[in-house]
C-alpha positions as CSV (number, residue, x, y, z in Angstrom):
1,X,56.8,82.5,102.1
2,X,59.1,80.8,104.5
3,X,60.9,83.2,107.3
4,X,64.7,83.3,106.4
5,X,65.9,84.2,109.7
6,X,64.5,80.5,110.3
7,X,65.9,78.9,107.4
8,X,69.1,80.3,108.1
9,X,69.1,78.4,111.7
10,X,67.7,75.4,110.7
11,X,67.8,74.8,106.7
12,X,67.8,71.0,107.4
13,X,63.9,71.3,108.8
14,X,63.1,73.3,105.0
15,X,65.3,70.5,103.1
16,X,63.4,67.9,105.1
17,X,59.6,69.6,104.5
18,X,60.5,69.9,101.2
19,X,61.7,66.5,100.5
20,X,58.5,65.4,102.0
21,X,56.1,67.0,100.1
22,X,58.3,65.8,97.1
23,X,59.0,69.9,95.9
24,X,62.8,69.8,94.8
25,X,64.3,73.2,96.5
26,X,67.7,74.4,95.4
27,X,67.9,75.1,99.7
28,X,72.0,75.9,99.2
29,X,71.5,78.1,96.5
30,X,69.4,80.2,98.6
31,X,71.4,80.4,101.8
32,X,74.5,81.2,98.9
33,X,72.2,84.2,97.6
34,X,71.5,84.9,101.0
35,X,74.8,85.4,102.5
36,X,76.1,87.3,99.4
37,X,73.5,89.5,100.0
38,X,73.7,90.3,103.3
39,X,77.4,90.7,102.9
40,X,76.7,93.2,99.7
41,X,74.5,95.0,102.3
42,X,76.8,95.1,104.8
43,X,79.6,96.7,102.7
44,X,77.3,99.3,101.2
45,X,75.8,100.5,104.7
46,X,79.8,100.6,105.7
47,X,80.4,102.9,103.0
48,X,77.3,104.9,103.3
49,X,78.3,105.4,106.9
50,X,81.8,106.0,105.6
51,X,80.4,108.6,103.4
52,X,77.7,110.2,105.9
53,X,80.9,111.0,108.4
54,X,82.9,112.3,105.8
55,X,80.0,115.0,104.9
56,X,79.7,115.4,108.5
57,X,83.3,116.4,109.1
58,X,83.9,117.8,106.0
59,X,80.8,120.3,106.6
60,X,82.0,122.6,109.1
61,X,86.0,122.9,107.6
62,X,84.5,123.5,104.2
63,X,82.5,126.6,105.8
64,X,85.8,128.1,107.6
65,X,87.7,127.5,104.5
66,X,84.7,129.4,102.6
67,X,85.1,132.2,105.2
68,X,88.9,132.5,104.9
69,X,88.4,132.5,100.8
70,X,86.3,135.9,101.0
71,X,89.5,137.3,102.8
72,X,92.0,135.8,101.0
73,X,94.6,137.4,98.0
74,X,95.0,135.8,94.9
75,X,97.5,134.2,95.6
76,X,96.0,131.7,98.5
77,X,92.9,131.7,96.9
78,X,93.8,128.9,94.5
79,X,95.3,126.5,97.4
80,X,92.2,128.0,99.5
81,X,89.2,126.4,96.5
82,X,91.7,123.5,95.9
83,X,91.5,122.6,99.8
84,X,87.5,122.9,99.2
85,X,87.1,120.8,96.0
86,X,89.0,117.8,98.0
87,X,86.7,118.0,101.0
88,X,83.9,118.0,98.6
89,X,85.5,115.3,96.5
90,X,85.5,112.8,99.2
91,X,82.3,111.8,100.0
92,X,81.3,112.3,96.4
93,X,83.8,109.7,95.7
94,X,82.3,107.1,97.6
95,X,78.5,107.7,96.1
96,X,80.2,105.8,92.8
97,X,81.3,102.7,94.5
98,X,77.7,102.8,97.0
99,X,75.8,102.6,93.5
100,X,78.3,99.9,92.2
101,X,76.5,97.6,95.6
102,X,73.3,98.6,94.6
103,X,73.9,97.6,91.1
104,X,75.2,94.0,92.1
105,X,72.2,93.6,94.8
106,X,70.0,94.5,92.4
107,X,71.1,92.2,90.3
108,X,70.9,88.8,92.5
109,X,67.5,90.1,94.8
110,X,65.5,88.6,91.6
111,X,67.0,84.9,91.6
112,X,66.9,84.9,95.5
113,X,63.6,86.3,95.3
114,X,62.2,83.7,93.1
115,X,63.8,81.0,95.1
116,X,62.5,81.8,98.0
117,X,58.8,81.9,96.4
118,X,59.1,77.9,95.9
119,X,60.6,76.6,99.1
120,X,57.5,74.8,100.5
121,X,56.1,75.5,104.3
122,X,57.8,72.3,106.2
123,X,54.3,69.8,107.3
124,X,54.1,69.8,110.9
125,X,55.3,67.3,112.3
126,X,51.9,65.1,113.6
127,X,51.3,64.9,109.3
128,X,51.8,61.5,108.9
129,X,54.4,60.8,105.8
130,X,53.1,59.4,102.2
131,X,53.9,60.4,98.9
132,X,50.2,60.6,97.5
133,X,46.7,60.8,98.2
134,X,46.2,57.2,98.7
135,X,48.6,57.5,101.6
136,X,46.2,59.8,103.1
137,X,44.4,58.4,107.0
138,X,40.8,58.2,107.8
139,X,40.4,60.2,110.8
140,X,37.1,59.6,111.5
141,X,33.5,59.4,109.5
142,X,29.7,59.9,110.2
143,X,26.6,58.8,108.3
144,X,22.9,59.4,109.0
145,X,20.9,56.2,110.9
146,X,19.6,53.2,109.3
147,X,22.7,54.2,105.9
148,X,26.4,51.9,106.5
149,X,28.9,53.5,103.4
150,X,30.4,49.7,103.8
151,X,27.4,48.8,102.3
152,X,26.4,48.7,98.8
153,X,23.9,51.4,98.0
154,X,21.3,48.7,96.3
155,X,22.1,46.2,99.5
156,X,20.8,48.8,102.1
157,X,17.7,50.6,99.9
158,X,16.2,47.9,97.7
159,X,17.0,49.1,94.4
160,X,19.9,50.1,92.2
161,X,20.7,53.6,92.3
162,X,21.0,55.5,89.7
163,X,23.9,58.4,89.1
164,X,23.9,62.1,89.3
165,X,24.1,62.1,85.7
166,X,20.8,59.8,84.6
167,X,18.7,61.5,87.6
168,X,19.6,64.6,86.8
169,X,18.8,64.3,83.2
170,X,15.9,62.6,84.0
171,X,14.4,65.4,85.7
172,X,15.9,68.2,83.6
173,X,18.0,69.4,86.2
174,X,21.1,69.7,84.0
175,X,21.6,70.2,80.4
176,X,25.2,68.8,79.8
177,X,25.0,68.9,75.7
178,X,24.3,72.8,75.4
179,X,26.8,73.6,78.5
180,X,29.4,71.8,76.1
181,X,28.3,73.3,73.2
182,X,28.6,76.6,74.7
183,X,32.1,76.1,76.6
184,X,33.5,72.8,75.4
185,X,34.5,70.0,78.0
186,X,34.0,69.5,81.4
187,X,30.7,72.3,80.7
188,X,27.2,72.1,81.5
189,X,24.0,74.1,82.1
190,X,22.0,73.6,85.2
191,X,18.1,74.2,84.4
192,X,15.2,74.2,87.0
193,X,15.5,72.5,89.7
194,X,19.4,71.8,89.4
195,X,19.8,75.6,89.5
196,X,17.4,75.7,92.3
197,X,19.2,73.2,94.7
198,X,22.5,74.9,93.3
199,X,21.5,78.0,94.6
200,X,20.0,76.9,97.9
201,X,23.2,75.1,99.1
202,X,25.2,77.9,98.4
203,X,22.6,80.0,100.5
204,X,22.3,77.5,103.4
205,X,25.9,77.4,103.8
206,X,26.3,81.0,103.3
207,X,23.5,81.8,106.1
208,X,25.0,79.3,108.4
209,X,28.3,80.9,108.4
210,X,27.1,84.4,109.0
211,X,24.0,83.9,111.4
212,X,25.1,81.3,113.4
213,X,29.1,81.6,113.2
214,X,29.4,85.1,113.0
215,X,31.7,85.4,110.1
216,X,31.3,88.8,108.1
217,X,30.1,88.2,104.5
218,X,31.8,89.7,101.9
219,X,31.8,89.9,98.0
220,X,35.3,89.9,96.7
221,X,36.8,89.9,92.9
222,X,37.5,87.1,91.2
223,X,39.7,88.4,88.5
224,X,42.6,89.0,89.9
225,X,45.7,90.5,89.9
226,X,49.2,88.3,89.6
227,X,50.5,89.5,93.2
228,X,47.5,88.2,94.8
229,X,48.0,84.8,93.4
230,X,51.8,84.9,94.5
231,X,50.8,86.5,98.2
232,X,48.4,83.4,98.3
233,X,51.0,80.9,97.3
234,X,49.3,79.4,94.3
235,X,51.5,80.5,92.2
236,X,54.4,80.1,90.9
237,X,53.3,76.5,91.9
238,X,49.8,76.5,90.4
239,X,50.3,78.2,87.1
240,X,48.9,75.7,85.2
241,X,45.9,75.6,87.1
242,X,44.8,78.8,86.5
243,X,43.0,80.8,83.4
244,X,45.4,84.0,81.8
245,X,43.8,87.0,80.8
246,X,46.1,88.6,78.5
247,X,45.4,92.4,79.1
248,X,48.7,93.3,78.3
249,X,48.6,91.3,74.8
250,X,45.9,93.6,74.2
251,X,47.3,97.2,75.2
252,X,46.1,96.6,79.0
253,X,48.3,97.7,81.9
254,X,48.8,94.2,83.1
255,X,47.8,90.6,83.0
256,X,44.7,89.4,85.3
257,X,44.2,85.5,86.3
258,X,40.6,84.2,87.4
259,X,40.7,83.1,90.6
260,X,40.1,78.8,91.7
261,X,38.9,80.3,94.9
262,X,37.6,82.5,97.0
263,X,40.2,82.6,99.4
264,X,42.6,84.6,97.2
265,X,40.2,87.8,97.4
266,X,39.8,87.4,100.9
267,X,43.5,87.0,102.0
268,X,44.0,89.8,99.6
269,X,41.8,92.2,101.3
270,X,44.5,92.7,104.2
271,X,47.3,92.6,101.9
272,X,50.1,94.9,103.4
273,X,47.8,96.1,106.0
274,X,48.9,96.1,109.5
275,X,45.6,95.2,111.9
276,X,45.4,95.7,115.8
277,X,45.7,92.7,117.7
278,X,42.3,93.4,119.0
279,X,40.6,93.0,115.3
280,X,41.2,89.1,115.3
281,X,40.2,87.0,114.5
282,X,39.0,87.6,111.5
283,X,36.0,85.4,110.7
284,X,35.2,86.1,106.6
285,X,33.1,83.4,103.8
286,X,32.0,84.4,100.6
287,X,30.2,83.1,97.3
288,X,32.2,83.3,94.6
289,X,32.6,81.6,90.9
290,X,35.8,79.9,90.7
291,X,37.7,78.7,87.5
292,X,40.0,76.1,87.0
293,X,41.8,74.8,84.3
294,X,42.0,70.7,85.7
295,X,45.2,71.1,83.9
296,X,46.7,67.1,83.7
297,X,43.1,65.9,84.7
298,X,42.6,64.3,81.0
299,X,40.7,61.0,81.2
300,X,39.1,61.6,85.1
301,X,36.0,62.0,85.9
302,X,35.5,64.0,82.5
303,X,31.6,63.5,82.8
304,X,29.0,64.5,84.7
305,X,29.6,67.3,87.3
306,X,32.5,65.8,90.0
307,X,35.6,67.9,87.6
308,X,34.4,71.1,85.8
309,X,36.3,74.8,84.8
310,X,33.4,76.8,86.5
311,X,31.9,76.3,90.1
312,X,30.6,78.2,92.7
313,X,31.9,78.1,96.3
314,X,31.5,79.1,100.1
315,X,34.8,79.8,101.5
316,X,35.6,80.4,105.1
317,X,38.7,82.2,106.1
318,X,40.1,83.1,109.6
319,X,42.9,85.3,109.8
320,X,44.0,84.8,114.1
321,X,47.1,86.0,116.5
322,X,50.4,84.2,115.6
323,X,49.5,81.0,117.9
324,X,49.9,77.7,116.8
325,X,47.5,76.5,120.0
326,X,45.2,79.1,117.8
327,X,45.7,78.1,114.6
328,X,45.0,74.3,115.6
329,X,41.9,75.5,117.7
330,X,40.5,77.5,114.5
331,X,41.0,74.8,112.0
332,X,39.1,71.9,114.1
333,X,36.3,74.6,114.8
334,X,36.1,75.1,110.9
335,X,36.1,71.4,110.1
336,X,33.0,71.4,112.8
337,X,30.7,73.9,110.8
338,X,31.3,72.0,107.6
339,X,30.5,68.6,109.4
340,X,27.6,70.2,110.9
341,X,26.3,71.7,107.3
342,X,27.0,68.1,105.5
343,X,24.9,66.7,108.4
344,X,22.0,69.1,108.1
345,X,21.8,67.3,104.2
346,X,22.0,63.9,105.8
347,X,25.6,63.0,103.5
348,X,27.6,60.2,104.4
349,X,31.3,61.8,104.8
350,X,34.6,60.8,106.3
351,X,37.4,63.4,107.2
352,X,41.0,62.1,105.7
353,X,44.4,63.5,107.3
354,X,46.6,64.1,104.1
355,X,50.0,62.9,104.0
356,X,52.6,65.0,103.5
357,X,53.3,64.5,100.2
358,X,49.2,65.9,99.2
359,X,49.6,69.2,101.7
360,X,51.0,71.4,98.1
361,X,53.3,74.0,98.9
362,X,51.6,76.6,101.4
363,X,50.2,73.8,104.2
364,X,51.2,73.1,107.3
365,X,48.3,70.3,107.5
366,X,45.0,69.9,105.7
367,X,42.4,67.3,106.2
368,X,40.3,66.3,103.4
369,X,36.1,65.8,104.1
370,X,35.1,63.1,101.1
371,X,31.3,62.9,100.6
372,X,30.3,59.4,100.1
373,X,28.2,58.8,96.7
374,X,26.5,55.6,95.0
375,X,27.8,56.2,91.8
376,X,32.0,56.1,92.4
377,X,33.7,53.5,93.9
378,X,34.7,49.9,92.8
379,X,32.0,48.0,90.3
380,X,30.5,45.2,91.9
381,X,29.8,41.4,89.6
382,X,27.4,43.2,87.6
383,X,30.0,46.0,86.4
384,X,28.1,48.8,88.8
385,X,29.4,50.9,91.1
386,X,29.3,49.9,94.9
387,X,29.6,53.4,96.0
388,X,33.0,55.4,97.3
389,X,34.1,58.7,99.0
390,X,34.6,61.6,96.3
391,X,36.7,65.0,98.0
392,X,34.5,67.6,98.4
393,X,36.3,70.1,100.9
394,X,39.5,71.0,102.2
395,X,40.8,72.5,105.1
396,X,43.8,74.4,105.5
397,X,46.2,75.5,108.5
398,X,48.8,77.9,107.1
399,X,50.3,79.5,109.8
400,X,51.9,82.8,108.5
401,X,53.3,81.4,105.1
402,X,50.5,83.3,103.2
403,X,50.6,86.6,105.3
404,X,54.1,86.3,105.4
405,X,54.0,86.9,101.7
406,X,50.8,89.1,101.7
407,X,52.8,91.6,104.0
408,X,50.1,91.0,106.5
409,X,50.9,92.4,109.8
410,X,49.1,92.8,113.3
411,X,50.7,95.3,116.3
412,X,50.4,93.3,119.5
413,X,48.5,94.9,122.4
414,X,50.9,93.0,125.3
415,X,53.3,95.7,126.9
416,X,56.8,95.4,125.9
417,X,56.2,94.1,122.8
418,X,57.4,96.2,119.6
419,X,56.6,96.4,116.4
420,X,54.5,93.9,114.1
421,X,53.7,90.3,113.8
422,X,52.6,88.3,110.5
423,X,49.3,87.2,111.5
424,X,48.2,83.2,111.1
425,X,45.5,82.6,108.2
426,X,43.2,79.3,107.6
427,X,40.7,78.8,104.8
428,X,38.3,75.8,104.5
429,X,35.1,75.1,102.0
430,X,32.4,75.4,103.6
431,X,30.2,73.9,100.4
432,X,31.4,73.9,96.4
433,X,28.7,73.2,93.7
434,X,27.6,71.9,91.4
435,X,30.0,69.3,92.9
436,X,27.7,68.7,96.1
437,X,24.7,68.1,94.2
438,X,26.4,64.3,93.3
439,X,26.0,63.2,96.8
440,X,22.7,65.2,97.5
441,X,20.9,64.0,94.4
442,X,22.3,60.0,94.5
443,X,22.3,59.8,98.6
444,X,18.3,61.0,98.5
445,X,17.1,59.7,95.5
446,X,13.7,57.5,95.5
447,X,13.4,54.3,93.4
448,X,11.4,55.9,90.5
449,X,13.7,58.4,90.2
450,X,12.7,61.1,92.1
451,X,14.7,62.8,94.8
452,X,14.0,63.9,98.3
453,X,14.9,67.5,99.4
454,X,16.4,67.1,103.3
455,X,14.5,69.1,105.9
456,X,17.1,71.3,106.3
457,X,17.3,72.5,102.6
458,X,13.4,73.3,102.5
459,X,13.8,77.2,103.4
460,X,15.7,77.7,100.4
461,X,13.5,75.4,98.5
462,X,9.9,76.9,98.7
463,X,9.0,73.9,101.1
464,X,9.3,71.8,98.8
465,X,9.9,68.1,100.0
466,X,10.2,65.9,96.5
467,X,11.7,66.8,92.9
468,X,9.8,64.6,90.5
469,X,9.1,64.2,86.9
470,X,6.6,66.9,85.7
């Protein structure tokens, strides 16, 4: 969520982020809601201080009047109780018209509220501008020695490769017919060694992130309730993309979603929480399934294992001081541990600078890290692929737009410095499978078909160097 103090100063900068990321805002409606509110406010504290003096003054003539009524004949005891009732009467008057404002604010807080909920976080300004993903830079990109991405696969290693989905097969690493037959499209079943590599990516990466980069590991839910979706700003934006469990369809006490990401337990472990300054930064990753709906994916990549509804991730998240110098620090230092985990497996990869019109609603900036694997890209003479970058992370600088929204708060340790700040979050995947297994399994494949483990991946592995046919 957006700051309205700073909308209020500069609503051109929202119109403008907005505009750029192509999210139509109502922006004068809100600042219309917003000033109506404030002004409703403003009235109603008047009158509740209005009413407060009254009571006040009224308080101490009411008991003198009290005293003089035990005293008094009959016949000032009547003006005496009358004199009473209208002291009494005054502020009581006013608790009518105070419930009157909190009936009107009532009222217009939900359409403000709402509003607010889809103005977008404004790109910073070093995002260059596009309109899609195919506007998106190349920052930079790294392969292993003696492997050029410029190259066609078959060009550089001799023979024609063969893709995720035939090796895999192949070697009974993946069961794709059952998986559908089980949960319809975009399913599948890893068996053997596909489960085993499955696993041991998600454990390398997991391992990496705690030993080496010491982030705190930590199991979190993955069905979830609706406030942690909106605290996390994918919804009301990503509605679609998510899976409804309809609890209270049911008799439940409310709706759950299943969560696309790991992120959204994470964040929402620190949801209105208020931290000391001295906790951050906090460094967290997890494993968790995620599920995804591809809602308005019809017709891409509806084979083999690059778009599916179930998945397993590693998700880093760092939640740091309100510092932009910070922020920026934190997200190039978690790019680094994903370049250096994609390196370890010996993946061709490039990191792309989205546009503005690909950050979604909650980024500030995001850069992109595309795998490079045989079996996408444009088909050569022959109708075969010549190979192409396929995404396969994301990383996210937020600043406080999610904590903002997630209530969450850290009390500055710097004399003279009251109350609370929102603190800065950042996410990034450190690995997503079965999605990472198309690169490893094409990049290290052998020309009859069987595929190399990389060094690196052998702990997990048993020491096993080569997946062949039994």
């Amino acid at each position: 969520m957006i700051d309205l103090k700073h909308l209020r100063e500069d609503p051109d900068r929202f119109r403008e982020g907005a505009q750029l990321k192509g999210i139509a805002v109502d922006i004068n409606r809100v600042l219309e809601l917003d000033r109506e509110r404030r002004d409703l406010q403003h009235e109603k504290d008047e009158l509740r201080a209005d009413q407060n003096r009254l009571a006040k003054e009224s308080g101490p003539k009411i008991g003198q009047l009290m005293g003089k009524l035990k005293k008094a004949s009959d016949a000032e005891r009547q003006a005496i109780e009358s004199e009473i009732e209208t002291l009494k009467a005054k502020p009581a008057g006013l608790k009518s018209r105070i419930q009157a404002f909190d009936d009107r604010l009532a009222a217009l807080s939900p359409e403000l509220d709402a509003l607010l909920l889809t103005i977008p976080q404004p790109p910073d300004a070093d995002v260059p501008v596009g309109q899609t993903a195919d506007e998106n830079v190349e920052i930079r990109r790294w392969a292993p020695d003696g492997f050029e991405p410029d190259v066609a696969f078959a060009e550089q290693r001799g023979f024609d490769p063969k893709s995720h989905i035939e090796l895999m097969e192949n070697l009974s690493m993946v069961d794709f017919t059952r998986g559908v037959k089980i949960a319809g499209s975009r399913s599948y079943a890893l068996r053997g060694w596909g489960m085993r590599l499955h696993q041991a990516v998600l454990r390398m990466a997991f391992d990496m992130m705690v030993e080496e980069n010491g982030f705190e590991g930590i199991s979190v839910p993955v069905l979830v309730r609706e406030d942690a979706m909106v605290g996390t700003g994918f919804f009301p934006a990503g509605r679609d993309q998510t899976y409804l469990v309809e609890e209270t369809a049911r008799g439940g006490g409310e709706d759950m979603h299943l969560a696309g990401t790991g992120e959204v337990g994470l964040m929402g472990l620190y949801g209105d929480e208020i931290l000391k300054e001295e906790e951050l930064p906090k460094k967290l990753v997890t494993v968790s399934t995620c599920f995804r709906r591809e809602a308005g994916a019809a017709g891409r990549d509806t084979s083999g294992l690059y778009r599916v509804h179930q998945f397993e991730k590693v998700e880093q998240v760092v939640l740091c001081r309100a510092n932009e110098t910070e922020s920026r620090a934190w997200h190039q230092q978690m790019i680094g541990f994903v370049e250096t985990f994609l390196q370890r497996l010996e993946l061709p990869y490039r990191l792309l600078q989205c546009c503005t019109g690909d950050l979604g609603p909650k980024n500030a900036d995001m850069i992109d890290l595309e795998c490079w694997m045989p079996s996408r890209g444009d088909l050569d003479q022959s109708g075969k692929p010549r190979g192409g970058y396929g995404e396969t992370h994301s990383a996210s600088r937020l600043y406080d737009y999610q904590c903002r929204r997630l209530n969450l708060r850290y009390r500055p340790t710097q004399e003279g410095v009251d109350g609370t700040i929102f603190c800065h979050s950042l996410n990034n995947t450190v690995v997503a499978s079965p999605r990472i297994l198309i690169p490893l399994v094409e990049m290290h494949q052998q020309e009859d078909g069987s595929i190399v483990i990389p060094e690196a991946l052998r702990k997990y592995t048993g020491n096993t160097e080569l997946i062949n046919a039994e």
